[in-house]
Backbone as CSV, one residue per row, in Angstrom:
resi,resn,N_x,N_y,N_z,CA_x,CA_y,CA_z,C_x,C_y,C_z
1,UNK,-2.297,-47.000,1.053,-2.947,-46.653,2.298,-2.637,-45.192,2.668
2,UNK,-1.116,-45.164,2.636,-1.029,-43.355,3.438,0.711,-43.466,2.733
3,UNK,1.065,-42.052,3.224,2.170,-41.835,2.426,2.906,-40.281,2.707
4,UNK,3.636,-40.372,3.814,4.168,-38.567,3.971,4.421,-38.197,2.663
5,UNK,4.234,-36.860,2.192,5.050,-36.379,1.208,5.868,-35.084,1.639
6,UNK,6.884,-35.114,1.318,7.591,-34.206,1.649,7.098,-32.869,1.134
7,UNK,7.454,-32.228,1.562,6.163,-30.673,1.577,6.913,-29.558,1.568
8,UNK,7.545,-29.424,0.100,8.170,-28.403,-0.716,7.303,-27.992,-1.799
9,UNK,5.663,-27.613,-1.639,4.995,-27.140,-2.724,4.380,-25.817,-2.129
10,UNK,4.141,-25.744,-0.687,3.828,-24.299,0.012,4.956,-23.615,0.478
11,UNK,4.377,-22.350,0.469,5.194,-21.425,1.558,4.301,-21.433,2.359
12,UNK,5.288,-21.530,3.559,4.079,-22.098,4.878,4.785,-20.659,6.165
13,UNK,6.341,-20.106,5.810,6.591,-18.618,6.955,4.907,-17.519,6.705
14,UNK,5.065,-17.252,8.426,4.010,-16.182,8.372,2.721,-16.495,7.523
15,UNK,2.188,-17.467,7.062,1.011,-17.483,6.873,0.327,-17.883,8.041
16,UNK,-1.571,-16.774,7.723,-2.628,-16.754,8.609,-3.450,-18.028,7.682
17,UNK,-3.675,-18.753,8.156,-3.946,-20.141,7.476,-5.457,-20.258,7.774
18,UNK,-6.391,-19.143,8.638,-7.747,-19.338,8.695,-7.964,-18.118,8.140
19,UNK,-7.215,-17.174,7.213,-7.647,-16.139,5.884,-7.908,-16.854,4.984
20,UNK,-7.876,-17.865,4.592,-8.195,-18.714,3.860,-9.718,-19.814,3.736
21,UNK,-10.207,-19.834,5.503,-11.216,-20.624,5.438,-12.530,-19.807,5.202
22,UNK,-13.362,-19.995,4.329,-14.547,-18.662,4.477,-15.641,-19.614,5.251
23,UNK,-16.486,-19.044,4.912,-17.534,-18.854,6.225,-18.672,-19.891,5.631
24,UNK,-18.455,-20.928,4.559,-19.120,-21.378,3.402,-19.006,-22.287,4.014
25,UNK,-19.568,-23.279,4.591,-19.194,-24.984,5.013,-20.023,-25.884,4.087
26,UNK,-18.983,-26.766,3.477,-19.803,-27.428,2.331,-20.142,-28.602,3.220
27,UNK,-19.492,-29.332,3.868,-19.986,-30.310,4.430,-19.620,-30.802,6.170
28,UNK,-19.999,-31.149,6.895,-20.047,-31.775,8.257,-20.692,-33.069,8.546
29,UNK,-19.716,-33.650,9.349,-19.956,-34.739,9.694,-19.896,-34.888,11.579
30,UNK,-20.441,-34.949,12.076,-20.612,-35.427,13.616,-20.566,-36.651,13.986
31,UNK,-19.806,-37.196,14.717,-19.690,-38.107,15.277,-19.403,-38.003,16.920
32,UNK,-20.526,-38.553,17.651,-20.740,-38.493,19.167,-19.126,-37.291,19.873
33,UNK,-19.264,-36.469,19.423,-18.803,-35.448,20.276,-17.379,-35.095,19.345
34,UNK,-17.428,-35.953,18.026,-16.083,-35.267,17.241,-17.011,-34.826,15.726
35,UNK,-16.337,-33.666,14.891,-16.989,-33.020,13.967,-15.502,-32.847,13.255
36,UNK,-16.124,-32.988,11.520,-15.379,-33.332,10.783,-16.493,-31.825,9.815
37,UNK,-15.273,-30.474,9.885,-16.009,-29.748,8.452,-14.772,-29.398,7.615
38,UNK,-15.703,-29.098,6.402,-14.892,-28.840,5.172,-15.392,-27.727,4.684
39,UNK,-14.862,-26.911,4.615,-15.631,-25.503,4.105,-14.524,-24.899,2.799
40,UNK,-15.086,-24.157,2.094,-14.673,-23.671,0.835,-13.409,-22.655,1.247
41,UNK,-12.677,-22.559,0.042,-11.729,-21.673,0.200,-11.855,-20.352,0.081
42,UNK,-11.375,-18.920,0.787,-11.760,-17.715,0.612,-10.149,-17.544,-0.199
43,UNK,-10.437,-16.613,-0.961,-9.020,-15.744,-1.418,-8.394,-16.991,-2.015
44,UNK,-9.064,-17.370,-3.331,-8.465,-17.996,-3.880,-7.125,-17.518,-4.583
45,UNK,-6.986,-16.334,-5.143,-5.642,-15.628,-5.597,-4.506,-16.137,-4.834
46,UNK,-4.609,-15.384,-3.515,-3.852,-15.274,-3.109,-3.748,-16.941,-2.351
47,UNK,-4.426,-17.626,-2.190,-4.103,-19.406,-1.845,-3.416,-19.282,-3.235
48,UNK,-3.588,-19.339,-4.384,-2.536,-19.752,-5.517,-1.485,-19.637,-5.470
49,UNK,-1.251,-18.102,-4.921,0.168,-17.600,-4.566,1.091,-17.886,-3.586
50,UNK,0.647,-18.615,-2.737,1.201,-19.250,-1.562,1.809,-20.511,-1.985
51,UNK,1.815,-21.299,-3.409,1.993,-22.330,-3.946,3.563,-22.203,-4.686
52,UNK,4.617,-22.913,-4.152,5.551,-22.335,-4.727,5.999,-22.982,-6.207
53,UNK,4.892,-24.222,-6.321,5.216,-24.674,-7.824,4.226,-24.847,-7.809
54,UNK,3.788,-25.586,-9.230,2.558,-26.975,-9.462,3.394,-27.970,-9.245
55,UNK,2.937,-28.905,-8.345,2.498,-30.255,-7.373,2.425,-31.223,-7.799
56,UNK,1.342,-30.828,-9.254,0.996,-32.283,-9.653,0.539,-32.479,-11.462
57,UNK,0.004,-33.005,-11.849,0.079,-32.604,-13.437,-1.493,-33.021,-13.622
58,UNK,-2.076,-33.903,-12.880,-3.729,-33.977,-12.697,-4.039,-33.196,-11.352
59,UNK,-5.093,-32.217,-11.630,-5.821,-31.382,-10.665,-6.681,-31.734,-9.763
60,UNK,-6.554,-31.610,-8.963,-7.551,-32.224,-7.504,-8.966,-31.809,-8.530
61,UNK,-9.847,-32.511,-7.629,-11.489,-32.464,-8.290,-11.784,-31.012,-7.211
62,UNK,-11.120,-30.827,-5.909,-11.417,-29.973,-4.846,-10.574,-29.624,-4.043
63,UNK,-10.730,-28.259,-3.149,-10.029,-28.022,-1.924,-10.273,-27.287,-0.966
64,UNK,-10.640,-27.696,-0.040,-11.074,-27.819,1.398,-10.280,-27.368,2.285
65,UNK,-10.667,-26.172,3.419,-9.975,-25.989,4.397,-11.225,-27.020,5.238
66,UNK,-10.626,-27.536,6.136,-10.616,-29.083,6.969,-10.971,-28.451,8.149
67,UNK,-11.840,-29.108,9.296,-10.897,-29.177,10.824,-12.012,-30.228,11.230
68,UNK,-10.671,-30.679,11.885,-11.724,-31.838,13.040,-11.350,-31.226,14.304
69,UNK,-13.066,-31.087,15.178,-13.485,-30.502,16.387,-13.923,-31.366,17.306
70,UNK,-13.134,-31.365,18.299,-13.459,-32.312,19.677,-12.630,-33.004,19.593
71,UNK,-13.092,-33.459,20.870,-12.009,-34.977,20.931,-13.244,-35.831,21.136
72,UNK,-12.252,-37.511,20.986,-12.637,-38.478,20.886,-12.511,-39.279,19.574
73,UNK,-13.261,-40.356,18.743,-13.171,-41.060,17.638,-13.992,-40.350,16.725
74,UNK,-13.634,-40.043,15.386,-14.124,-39.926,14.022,-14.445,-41.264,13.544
75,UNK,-14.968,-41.923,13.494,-15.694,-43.201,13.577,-14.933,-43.879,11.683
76,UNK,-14.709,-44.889,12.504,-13.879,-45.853,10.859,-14.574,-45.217,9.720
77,UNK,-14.434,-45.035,8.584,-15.156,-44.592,7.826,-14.915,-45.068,6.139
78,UNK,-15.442,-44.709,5.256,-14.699,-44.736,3.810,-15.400,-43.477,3.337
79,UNK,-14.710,-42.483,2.559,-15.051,-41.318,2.473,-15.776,-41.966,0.859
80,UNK,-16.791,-40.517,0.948,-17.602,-40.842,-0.341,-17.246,-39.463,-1.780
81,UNK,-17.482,-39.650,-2.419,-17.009,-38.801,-3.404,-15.585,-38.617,-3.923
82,UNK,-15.146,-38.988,-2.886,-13.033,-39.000,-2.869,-12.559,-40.093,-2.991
83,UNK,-11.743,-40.304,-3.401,-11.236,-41.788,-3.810,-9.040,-41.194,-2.771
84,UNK,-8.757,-40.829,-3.221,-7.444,-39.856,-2.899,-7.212,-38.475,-2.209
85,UNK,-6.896,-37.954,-1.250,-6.800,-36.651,-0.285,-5.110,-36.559,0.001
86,UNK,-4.795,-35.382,-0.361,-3.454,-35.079,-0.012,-4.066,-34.143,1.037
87,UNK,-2.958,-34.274,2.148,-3.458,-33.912,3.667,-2.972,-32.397,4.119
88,UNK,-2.491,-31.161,3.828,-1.478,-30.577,4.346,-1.972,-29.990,5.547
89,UNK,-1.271,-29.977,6.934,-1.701,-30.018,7.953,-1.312,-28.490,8.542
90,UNK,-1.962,-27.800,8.965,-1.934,-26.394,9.597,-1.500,-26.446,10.888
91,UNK,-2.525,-26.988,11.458,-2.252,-27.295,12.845,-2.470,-28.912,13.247
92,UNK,-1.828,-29.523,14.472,-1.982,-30.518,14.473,-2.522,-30.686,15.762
93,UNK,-2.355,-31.764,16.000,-2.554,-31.827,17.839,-2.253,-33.770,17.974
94,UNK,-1.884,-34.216,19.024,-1.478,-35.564,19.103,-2.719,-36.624,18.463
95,UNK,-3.244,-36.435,17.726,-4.453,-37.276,16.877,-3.603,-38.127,16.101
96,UNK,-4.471,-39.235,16.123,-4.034,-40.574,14.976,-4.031,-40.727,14.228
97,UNK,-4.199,-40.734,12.942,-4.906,-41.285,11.657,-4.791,-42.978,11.556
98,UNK,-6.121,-43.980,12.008,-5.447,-45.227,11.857,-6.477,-45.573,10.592
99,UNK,-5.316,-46.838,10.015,-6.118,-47.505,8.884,-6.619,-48.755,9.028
100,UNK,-7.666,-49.570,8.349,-7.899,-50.619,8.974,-8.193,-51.584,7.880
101,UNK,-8.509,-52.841,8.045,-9.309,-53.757,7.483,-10.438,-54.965,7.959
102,UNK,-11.151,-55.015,7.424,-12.398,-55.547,7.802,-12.155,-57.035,8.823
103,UNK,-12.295,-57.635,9.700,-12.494,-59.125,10.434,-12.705,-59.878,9.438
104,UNK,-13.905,-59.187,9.101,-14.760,-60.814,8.360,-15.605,-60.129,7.104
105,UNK,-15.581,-60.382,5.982,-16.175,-59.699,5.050,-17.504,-59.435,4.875
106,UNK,-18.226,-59.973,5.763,-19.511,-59.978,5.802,-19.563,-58.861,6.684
107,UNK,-19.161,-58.058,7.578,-19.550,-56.664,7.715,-20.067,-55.668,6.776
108,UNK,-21.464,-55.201,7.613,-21.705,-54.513,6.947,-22.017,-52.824,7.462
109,UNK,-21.149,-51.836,6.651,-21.191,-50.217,7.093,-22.766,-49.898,7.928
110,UNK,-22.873,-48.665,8.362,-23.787,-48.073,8.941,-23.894,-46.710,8.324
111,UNK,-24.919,-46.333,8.402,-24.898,-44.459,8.813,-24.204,-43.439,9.399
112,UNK,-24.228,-42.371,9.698,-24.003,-41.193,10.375,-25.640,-41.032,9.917
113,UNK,-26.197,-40.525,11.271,-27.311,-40.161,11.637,-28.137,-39.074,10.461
114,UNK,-28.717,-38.551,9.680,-29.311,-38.074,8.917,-28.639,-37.750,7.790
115,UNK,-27.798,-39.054,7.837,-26.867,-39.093,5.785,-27.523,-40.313,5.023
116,UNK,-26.679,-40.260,4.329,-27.435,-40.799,3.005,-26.788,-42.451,3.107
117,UNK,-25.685,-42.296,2.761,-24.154,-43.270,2.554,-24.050,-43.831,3.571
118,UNK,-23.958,-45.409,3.310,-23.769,-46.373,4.482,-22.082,-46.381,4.389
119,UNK,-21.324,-46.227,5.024,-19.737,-45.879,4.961,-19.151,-45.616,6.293
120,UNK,-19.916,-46.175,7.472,-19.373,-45.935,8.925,-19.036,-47.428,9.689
121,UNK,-17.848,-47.775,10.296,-17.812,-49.047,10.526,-18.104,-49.088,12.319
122,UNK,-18.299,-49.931,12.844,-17.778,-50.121,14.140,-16.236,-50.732,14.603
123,UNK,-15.596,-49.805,15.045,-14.363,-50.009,15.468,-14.187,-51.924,16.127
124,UNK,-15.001,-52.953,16.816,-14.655,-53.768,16.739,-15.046,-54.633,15.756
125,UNK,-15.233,-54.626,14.425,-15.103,-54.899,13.519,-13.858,-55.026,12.464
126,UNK,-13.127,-54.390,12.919,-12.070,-54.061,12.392,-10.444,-54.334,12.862
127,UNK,-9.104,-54.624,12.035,-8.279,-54.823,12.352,-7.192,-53.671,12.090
128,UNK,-6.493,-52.741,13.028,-5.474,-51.832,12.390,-4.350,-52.943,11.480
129,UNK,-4.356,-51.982,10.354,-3.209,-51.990,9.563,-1.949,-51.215,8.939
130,UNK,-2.578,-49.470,10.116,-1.250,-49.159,9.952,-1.617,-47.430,10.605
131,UNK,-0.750,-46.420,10.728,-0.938,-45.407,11.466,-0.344,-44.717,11.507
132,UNK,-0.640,-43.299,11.533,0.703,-42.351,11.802,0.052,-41.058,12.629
133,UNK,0.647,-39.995,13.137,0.651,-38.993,14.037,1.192,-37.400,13.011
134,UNK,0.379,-36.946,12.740,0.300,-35.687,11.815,1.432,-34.369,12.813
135,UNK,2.013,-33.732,12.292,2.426,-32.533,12.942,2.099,-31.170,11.827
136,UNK,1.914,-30.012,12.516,1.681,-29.103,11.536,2.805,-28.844,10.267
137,UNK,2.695,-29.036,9.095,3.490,-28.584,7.998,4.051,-30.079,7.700
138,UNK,3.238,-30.805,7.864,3.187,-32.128,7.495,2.100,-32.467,6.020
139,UNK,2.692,-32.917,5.180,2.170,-33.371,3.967,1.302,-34.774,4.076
140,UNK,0.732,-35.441,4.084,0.275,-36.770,3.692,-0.887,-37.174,3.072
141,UNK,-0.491,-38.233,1.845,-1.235,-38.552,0.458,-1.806,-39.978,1.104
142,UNK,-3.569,-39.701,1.243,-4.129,-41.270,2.082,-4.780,-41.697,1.279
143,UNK,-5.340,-43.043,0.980,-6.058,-43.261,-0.116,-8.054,-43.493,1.162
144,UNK,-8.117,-42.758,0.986,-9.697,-42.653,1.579,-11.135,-43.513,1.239
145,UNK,-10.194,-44.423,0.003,-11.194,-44.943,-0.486,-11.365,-46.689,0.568
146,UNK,-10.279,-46.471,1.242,-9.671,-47.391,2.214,-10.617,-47.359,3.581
147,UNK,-10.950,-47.959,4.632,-11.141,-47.441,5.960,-10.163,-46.548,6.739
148,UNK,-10.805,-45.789,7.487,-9.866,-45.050,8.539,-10.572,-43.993,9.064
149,UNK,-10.250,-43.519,10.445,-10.377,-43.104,11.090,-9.276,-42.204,12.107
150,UNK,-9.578,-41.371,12.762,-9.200,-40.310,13.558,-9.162,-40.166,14.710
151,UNK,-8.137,-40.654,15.833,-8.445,-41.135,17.260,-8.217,-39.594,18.097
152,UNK,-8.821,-38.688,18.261,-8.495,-37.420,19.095,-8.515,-37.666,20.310
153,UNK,-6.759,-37.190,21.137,-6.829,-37.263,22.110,-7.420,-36.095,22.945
154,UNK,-7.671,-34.756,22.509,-7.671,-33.522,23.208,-8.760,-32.837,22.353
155,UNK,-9.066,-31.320,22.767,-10.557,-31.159,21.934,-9.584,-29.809,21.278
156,UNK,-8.155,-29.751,21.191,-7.541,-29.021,20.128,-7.937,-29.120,18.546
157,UNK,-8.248,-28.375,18.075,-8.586,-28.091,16.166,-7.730,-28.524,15.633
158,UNK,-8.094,-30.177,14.981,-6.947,-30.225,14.075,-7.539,-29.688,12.470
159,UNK,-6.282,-28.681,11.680,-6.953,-28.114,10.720,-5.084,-28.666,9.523
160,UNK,-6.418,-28.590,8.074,-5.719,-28.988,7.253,-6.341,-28.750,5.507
161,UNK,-5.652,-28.202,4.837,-5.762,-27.911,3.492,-6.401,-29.589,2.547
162,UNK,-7.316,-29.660,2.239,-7.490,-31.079,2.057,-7.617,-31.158,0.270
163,UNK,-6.549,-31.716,-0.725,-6.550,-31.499,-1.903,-7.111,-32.780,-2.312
164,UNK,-8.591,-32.735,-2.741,-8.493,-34.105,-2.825,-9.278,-34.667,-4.497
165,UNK,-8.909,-35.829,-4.498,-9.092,-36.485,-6.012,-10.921,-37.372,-5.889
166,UNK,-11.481,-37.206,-6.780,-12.572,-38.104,-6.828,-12.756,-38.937,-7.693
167,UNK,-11.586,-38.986,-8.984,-11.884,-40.108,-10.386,-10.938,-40.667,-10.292
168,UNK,-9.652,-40.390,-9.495,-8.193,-41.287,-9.467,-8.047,-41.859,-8.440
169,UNK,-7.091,-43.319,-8.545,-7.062,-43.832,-7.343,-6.030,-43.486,-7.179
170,UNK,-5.494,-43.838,-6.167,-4.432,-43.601,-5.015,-2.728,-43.715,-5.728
171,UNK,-2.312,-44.997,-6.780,-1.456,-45.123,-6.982,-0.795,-44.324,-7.967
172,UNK,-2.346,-44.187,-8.653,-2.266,-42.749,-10.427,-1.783,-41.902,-9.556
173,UNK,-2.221,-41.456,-8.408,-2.070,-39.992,-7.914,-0.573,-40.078,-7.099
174,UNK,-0.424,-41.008,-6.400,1.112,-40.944,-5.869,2.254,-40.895,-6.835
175,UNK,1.963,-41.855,-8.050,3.051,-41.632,-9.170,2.903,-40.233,-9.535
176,UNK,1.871,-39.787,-10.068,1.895,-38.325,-10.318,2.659,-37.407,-9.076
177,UNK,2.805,-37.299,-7.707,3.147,-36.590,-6.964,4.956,-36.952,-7.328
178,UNK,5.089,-37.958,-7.080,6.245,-38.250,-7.303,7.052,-38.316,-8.109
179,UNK,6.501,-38.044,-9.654,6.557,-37.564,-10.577,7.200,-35.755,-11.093
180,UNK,6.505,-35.128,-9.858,6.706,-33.829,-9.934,7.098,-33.243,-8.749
181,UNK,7.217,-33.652,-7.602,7.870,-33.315,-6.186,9.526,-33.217,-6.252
């Protein structure tokens, strides 16, 4: 489901952590007054160099500077293309990350309004199964292929380096972290 990792792979003194986000947004997601973008990395060099080892011994498929905008719910979800996301958090703000599981198996996902992928749940559909509270320079390995969602209390930017896997599941990729951390 989720998993702090201890977060000895950046140098995180004095870095400007939005020299890094360029102006490229690969993807957005809206949800009634909260927004979920992912935009490409600028200055890839120097993001390399900010890395004080290699991490891991299989390579993310991608990496994403993150932010979720607004407050309110990021709506239950199962992410598509990603199976695994290591989280590293820039900034935080008192937001949730909760995980869930289905009532009754016969639920069935919804939309986000002009997407493709049925992968959105309704929150009473669902049962929490577990949760945690991000702080900046916080590591965490979630398996996305899971439900979950994002409870924002405040319309503070939460922003975050998002390394994430699309052919491995969750447990390949935690042994691998743990493997080399």
């Amino acid at each position: 489901m989720y998993q702090k990792i201890e977060q000895n792979f950046l140098r995180t003194n004095n870095i400007k952590w939005d020299y890094f986000r360029s102006n490229s947004e690969m993807s957005r997601y809206d949800c009634y007054g909260t927004s979920i973008v992912y935009s490409k990395l600028d200055h890839n060099e120097e993001f390399r160099l900010i890395h004080l080892r290699k991490f891991f011994t299989i390579p993310p498929t991608r990496v994403y500077f993150t932010e979720i905008i607004g407050g309110g719910l990021l709506y239950p979800h199962i992410d598509h293309n990603t199976q695994v996301v290591l989280n590293f958090y820039v900034s935080s703000d008192e937001s949730k990350t909760i995980f869930y599981k289905l009532k009754n198996d016969e639920t069935q996902p919804f939309k986000y309004k002009d997407k493709e992928t049925d992968n959105i749940y309704q929150p009473d559909d669902l049962i929490e199964t577990g949760s945690f509270q991000s702080s900046a320079g916080d590591a965490y390995l979630l398996d996305v292929s899971k439900i979950h969602a994002v409870q924002k209390t405040n319309d503070i930017v939460r922003q975050f380096i998002s390394y994430q896997w699309q052919y491995h599941d969750y447990d390949t990729i935690l042994n691998d972290l743990k493997n080399t951390i």
